[in-house]
N, C-alpha and C positions, 0 to 999 in steps of 0.2 A: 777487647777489640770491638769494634763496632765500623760501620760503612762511612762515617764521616758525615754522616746527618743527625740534626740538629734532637728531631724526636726520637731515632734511635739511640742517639744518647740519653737523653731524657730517659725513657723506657729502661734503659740500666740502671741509670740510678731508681728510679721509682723503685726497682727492686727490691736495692738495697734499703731505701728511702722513702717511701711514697710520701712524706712530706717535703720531702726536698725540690717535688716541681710543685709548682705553684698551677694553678688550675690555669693560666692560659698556655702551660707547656715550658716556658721560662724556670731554669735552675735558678735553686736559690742559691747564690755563689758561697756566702757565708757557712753551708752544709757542703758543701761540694770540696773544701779542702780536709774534713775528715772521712770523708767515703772514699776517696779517689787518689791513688799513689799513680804519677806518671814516669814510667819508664820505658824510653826507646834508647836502640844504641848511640846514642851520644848523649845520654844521659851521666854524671858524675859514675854514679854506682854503678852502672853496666861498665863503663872505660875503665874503673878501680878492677872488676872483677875478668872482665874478658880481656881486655888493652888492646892491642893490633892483632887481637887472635879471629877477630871479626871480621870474614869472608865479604866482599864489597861483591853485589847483586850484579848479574852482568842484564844489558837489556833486555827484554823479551821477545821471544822472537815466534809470530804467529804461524802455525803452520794449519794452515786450510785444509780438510780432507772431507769432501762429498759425502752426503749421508746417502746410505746404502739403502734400497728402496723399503726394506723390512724396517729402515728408522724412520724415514718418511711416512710410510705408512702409519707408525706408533705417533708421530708428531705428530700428523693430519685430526688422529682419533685423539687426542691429548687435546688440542685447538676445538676441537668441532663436537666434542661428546662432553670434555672433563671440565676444560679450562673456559669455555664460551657457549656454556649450553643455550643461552636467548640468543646468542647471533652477537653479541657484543662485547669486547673486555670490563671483566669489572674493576679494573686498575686504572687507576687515571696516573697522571704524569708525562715528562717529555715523550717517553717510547710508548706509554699505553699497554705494556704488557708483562707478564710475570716472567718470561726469558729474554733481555734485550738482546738478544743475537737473532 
């Protein structure tokens, strides 16, 4: 399993592979069908083996709860001592930060 980005994939396979990405980060595809079996539930072989025994996900359901001042405080020091000691994130991307919450 992987996040669904392009270089975390890459990075797995390098693993198994490091010749199999190509130095701009591009899989070599022709490598990539003997390293890689894909199986999710509706896959032949999960349906052969599980059949309708497979529980269908119900939505998720967010439930909010206020951080207690003792987490607050642990966040504050995580932000300002650990995670941003120059005063700025060193993660780029849309949210800019290592917790997007």
């Amino acid at each position: 399993p992987h996040n669904g980005k392009k270089e975390s994939f890459a990075e797995l396979i390098r693993l198994l592979e490091p010749t199999a990405v190509l130095p701009g980060g591009d899989i070599d595809k022709t490598m990539l069908d003997r390293l890689v079996v894909r199986r999710h539930r509706y896959s032949d072989d999960v349906r052969r083996e599980v059949g309708a025994d497979w529980a269908e996900r119900e939505e998720p359901r967010a439930i909010h709860v206020p951080a207690s001042p003792k987490e607050n405080e642990l966040a504050r020091e995580l932000d300002e001592v650990w995670l941003h000691p120059t005063g700025f994130s060193p993660y780029s991307g849309e949210r800019n930060a290592l917790f997007p919450w």
